[in-house]
C-alpha positions as CSV (number, residue, x, y, z in Angstrom):
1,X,-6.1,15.2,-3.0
2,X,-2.4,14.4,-3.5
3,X,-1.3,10.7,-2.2
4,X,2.9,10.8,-2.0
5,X,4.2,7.0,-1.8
6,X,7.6,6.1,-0.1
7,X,9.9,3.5,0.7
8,X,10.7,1.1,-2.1
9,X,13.9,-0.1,-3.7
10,X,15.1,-3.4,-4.1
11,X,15.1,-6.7,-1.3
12,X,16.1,-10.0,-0.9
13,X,13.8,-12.9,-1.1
14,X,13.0,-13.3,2.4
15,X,13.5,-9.8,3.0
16,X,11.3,-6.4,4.9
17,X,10.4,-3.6,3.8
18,X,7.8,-0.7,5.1
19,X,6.0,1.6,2.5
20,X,4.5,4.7,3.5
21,X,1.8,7.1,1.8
22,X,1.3,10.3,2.9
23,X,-1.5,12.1,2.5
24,X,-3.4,15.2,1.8
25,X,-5.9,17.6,0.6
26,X,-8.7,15.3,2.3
27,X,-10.2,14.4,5.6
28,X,-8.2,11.6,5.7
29,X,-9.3,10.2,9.1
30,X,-13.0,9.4,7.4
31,X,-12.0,7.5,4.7
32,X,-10.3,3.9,3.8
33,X,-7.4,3.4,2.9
34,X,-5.7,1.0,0.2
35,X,-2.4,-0.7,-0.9
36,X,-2.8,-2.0,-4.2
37,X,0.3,-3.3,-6.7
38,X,0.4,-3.6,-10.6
39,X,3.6,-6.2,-11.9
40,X,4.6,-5.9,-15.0
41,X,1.7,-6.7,-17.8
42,X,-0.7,-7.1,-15.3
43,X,-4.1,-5.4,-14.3
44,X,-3.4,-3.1,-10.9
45,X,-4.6,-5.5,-7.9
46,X,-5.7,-4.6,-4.4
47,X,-3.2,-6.1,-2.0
48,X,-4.6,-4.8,1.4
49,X,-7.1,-2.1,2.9
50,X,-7.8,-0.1,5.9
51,X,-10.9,1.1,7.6
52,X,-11.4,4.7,8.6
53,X,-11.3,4.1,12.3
54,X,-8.1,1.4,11.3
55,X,-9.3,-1.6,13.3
56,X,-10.9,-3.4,10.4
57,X,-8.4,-4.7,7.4
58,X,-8.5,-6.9,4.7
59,X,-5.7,-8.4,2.5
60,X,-5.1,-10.0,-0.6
61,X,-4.7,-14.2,-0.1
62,X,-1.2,-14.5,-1.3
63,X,-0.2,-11.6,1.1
64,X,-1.8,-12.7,4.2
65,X,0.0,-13.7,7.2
66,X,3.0,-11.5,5.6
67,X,1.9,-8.2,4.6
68,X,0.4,-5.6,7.5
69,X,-1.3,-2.1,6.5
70,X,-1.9,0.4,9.0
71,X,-2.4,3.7,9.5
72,X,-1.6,7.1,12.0
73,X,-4.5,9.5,11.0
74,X,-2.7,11.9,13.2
75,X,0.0,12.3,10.6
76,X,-2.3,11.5,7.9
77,X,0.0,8.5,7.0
78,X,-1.0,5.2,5.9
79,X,1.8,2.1,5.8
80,X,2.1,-1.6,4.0
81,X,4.6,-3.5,6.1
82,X,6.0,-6.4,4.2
83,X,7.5,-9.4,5.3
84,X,9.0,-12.5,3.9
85,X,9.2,-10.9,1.0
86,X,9.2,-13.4,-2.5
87,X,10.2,-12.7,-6.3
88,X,6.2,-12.5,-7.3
89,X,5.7,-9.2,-5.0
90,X,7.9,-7.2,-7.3
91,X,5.3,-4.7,-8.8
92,X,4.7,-0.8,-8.7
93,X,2.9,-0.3,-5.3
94,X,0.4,2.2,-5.2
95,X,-1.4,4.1,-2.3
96,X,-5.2,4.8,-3.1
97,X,-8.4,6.4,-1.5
98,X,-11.6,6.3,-3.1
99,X,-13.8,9.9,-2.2
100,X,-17.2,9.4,-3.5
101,X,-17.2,7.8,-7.0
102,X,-13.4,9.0,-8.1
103,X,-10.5,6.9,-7.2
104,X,-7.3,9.0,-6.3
105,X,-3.7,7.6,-6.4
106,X,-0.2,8.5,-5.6
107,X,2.4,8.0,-7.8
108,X,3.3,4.8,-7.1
109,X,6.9,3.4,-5.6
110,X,9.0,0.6,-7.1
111,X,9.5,-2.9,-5.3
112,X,11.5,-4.8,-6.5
113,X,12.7,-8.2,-4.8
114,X,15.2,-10.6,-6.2
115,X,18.7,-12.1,-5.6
């Protein structure tokens, strides 16, 4: 299984920004798919999720109405577009599947929004 994050770096408050995880090793179509961030000297929270079939999706409260994950299982890609970006959403964003009882993660990008 190898999850390979993408598309970080630094916004403005107010700001976009479109994260992609690539993904491999797995039959990716069959599974969920999850967004989750960890800030500075904080646990690692889920911030959104994806069913297999990618019309079901659930997000985090202080990311709703902002935030939108999706995915292409024909390129075995899943994305976290962000919107309206704020100061509290700067964090290491990690992609993550969960195969049976083991958790799998990428590497994890930096976002990092400020002025």
């Amino acid at each position: 299984v190898q999850l390979v994050e993408s598309g970080g770096g630094l916004a403005r408050p107010g700001g976009s920004m479109t994260l992609s995880c690539a993904a491999s090793g797995f039959a990716f179509s069959a599974y969920q798919m999850s967004w989750y961030r960890q800030a500075p000297g904080k646990e690692r929270d889920l911030v959104a999720l994806i069913y297999s079939a990618g019309g079901t999706t659930t997000y985090e409260d202080s990311v709703k109405g902002r935030f939108t994950i999706s995915r292409d299982n024909a390129k075995n890609t899943v994305y976290l577009q962000m919107n309206n970006l704020k100061p509290e959403d700067t964090a290491v964003y990690y992609c993550a599947v969960r195969i049976r009882y083991s958790y799998y993660w990428g590497q994890g990008t930096q976002v990092t929004v400020s002025s």
